[in-house]
SESEDO-233776 format. One record per residue (C-alpha): residue in three letters; x, y, z. Coordinates in Angstrom, 2 decimals. Example, Ala and Ser with C-alpha at 12.3 -4.5 7.8 and 13.67 -1.06 7.14 Angstrom:
BEGIN
(pt 'ALA' (12.30 -4.50 7.80))
(pt 'SER' (13.67 -1.06 7.14))
REM end
This chain:
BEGIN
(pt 'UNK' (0.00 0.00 0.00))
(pt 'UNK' (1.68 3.61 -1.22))
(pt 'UNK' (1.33 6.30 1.84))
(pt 'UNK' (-2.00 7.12 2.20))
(pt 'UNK' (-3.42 10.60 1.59))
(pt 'UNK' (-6.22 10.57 3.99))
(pt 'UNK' (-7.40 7.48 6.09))
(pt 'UNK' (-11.65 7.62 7.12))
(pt 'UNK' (-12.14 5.94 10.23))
(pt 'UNK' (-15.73 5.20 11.23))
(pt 'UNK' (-17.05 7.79 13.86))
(pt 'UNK' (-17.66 6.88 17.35))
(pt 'UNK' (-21.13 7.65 17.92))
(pt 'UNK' (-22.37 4.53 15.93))
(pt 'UNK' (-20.12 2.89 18.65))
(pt 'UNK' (-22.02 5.00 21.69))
(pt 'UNK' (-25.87 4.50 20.03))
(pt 'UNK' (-25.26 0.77 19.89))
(pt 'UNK' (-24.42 1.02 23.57))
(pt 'UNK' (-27.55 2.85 23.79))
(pt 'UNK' (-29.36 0.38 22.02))
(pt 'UNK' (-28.15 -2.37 23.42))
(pt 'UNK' (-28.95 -0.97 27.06))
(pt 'UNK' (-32.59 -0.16 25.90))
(pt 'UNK' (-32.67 -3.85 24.68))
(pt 'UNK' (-31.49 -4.74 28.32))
(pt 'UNK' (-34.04 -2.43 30.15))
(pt 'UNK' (-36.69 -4.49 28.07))
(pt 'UNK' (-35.57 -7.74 28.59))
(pt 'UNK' (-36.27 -6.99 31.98))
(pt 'UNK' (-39.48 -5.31 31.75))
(pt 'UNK' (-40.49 -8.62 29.93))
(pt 'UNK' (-40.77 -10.57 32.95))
(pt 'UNK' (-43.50 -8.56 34.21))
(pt 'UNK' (-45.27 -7.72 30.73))
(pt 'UNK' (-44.48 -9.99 28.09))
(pt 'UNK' (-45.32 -7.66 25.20))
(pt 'UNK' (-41.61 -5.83 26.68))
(pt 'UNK' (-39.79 -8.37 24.63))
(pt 'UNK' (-41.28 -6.65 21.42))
(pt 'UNK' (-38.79 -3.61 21.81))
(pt 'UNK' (-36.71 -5.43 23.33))
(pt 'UNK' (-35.82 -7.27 20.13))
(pt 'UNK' (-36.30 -4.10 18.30))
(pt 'UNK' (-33.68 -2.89 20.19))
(pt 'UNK' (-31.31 -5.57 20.10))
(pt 'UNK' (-31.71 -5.78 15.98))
(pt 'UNK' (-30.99 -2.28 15.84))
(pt 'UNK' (-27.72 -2.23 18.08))
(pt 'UNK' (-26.36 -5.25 16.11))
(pt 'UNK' (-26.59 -3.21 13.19))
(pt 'UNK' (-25.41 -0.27 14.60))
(pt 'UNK' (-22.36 -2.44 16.05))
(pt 'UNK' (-21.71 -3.97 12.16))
(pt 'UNK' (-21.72 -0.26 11.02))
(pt 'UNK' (-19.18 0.48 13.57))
(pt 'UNK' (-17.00 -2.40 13.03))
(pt 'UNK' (-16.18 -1.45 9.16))
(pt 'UNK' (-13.11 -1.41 7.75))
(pt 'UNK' (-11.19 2.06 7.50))
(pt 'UNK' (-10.85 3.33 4.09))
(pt 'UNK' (-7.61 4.89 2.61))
(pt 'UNK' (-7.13 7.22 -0.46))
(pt 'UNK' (-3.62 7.04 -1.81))
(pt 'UNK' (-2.66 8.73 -5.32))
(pt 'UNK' (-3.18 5.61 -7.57))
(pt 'UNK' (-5.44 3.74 -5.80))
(pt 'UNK' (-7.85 3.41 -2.37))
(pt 'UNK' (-8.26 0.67 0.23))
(pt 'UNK' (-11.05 -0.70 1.90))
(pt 'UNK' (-9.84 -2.60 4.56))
(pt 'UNK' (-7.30 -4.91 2.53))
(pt 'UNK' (-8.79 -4.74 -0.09))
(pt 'UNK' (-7.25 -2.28 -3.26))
(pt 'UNK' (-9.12 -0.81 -5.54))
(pt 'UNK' (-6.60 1.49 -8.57))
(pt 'UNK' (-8.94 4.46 -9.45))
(pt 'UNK' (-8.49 3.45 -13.19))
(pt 'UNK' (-10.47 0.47 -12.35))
(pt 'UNK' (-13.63 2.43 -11.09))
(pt 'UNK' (-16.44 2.78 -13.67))
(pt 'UNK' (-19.21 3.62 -11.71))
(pt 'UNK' (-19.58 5.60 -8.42))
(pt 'UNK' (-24.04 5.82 -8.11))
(pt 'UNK' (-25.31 6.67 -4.95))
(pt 'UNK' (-27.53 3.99 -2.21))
(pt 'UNK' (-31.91 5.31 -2.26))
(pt 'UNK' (-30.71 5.94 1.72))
(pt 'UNK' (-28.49 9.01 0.19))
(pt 'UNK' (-30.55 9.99 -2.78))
(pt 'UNK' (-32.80 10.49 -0.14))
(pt 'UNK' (-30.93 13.21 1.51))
(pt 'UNK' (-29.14 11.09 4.06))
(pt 'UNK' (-25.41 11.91 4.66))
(pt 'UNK' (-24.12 9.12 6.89))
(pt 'UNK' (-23.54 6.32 6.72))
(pt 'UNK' (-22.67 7.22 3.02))
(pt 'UNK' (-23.16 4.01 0.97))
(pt 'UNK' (-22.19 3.48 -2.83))
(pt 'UNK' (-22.02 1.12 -5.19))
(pt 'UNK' (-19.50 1.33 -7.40))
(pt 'UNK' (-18.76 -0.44 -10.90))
(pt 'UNK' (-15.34 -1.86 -11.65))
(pt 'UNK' (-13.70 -3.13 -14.60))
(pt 'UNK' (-14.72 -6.17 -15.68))
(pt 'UNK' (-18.07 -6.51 -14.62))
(pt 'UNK' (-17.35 -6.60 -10.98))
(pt 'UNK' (-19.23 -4.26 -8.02))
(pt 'UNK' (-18.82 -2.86 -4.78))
(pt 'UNK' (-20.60 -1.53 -2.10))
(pt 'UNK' (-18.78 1.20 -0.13))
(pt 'UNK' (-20.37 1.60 3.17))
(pt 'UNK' (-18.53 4.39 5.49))
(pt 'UNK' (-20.34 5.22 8.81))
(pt 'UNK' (-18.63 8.38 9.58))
(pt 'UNK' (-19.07 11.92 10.55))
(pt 'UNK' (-21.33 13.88 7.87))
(pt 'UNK' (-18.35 16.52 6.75))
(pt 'UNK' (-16.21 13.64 6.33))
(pt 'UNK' (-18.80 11.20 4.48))
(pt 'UNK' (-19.18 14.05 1.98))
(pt 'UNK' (-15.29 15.03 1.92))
(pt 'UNK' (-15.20 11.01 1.03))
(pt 'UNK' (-17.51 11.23 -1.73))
(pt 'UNK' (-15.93 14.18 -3.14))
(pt 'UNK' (-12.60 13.06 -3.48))
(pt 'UNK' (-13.76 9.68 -4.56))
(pt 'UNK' (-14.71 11.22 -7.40))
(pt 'UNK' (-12.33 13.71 -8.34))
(pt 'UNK' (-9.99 10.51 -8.08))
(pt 'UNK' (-11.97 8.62 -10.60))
(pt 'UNK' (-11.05 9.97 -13.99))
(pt 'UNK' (-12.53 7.09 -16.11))
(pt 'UNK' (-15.93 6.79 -13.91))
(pt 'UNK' (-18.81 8.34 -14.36))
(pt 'UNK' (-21.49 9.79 -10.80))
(pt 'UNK' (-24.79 8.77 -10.93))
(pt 'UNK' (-25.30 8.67 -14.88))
(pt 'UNK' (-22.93 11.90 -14.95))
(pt 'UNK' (-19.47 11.72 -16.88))
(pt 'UNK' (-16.61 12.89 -15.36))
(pt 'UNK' (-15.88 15.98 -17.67))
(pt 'UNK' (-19.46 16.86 -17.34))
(pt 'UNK' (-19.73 16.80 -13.88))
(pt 'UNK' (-16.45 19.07 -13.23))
(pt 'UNK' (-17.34 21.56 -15.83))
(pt 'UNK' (-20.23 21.73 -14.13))
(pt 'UNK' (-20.30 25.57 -12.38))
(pt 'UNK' (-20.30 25.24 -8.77))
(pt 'UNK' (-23.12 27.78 -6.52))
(pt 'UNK' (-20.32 29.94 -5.66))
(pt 'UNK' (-19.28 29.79 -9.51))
(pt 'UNK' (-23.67 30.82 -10.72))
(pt 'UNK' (-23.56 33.84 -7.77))
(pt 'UNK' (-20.17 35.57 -9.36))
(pt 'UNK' (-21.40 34.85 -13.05))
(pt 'UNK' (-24.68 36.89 -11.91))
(pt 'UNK' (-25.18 40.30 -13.15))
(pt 'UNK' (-24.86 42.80 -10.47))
(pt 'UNK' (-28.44 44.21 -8.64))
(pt 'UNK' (-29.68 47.21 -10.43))
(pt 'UNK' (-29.26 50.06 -8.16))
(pt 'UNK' (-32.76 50.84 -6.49))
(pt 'UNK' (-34.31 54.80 -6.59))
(pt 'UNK' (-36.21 55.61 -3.99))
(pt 'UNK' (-37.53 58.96 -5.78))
(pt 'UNK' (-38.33 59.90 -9.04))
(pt 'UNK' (-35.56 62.06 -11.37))
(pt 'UNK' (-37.74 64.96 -10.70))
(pt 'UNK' (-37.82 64.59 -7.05))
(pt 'UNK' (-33.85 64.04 -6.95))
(pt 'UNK' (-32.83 66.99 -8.70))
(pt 'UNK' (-35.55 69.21 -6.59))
(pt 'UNK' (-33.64 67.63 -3.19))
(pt 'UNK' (-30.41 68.67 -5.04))
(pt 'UNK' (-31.13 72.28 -6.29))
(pt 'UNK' (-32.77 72.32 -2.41))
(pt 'UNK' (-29.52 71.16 -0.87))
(pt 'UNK' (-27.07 73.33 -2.86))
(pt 'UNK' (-29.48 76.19 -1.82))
(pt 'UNK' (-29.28 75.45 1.85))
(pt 'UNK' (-25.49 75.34 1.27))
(pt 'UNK' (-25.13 78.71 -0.08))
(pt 'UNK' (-27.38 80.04 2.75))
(pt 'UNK' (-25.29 78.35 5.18))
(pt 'UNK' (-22.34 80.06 3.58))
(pt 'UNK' (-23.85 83.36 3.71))
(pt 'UNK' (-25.33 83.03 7.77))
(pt 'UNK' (-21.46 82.22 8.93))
(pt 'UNK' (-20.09 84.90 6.62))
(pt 'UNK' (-23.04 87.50 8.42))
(pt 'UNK' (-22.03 86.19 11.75))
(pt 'UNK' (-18.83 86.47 11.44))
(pt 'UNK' (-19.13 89.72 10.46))
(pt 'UNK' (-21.16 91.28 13.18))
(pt 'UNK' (-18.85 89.26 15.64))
(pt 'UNK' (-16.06 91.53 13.82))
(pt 'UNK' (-18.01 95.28 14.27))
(pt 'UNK' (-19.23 93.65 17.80))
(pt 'UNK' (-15.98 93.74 18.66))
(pt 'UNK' (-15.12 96.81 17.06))
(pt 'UNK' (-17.65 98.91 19.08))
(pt 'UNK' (-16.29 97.34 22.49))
REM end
């Protein structure tokens, strides 16, 4: 295995809500003795901390600069055909991020990584920036990175036309107004300062 450029680790908090789970499943068990309808959620419980705990338990996944690794298993990103996304993320679900992806030769793979939701998409993304020969989700490659990005549409929007709050008419009448008062004011401080001069005079 070349030196890895990032290494995803699943996160912890599957690990803590299978705990959870598990103790709920416990609780239950108990409960169960007294009224037997506890073992319902009870076994509810205990399914959905074992598959918490699988989630938890899978392998960590490694991007080098020719290939990736999922668990032992290499994958070259010249092999990767295919990277479509799981119903579970179409649906708007980050994590666990789960893809199926389409190798040479007819063979397939289901990427499952249980991590945080910044790093599940990080994951995705440089999946496939890696994959030059694949295509996402129907998309090519070239078409998906020509693609503009939202950042990309904002800039390449023409600037906001510049709202008036008065008509032309009204703006030049506050102008020929405001140069007025500005003359006046010129005048008033020349007149005071005058009869501060022949106050002064007379004293």
């Amino acid at each position: 295995m070349e030196p890895s450029v990032e290494t995803y680790l699943p996160s912890r908090q599957y690990a803590r809500v299978g705990w959870a789970a598990l103790a709920g499943s416990f609780v239950c068990v108990l409960c169960g003795f007294g009224a037997p309808l506890a073992f319902i959620p009870a076994l509810l419980c205990a399914s959905t901390a074992a598959a918490i705990f699988w989630l938890a338990a899978r392998p960590p996944i490694r991007l080098g600069e020719t290939q990736f690794n999922i668990g032992e298993r290499a994958i070259a990103w010249r092999e990767v055909r295919e990277i479509n996304s799981s119903r579970f993320n179409s649906a708007g679900f980050v994590s666990p991020l789960v893809l199926r992806l389409k190798l040479t030769n007819a063979r397939y793979k289901f990427l499952i990584y249980p991590g945080e939701p910044e790093r599940a998409e990080r994951l995705l993304k440089m999946l496939r920036k890696n994959s030059h020969m694949a295509s996402f989700d129907g998309v090519s490659y070239r078409q998906y990175w020509s693609w503009p990005s939202a950042e990309e549409e904002r800039a390449a929007l023409p600037a906001p036309a510049p709202v008036h709050l008065f008509s032309r008419e009204d703006e030049e009448e506050i102008e020929r107004l405001y140069l007025k008062l500005k003359t006046v004011g010129r005048l008033d401080s020349r007149s005071s300062a005058k009869d501060s001069a022949d106050n002064s005079g007379k004293d």
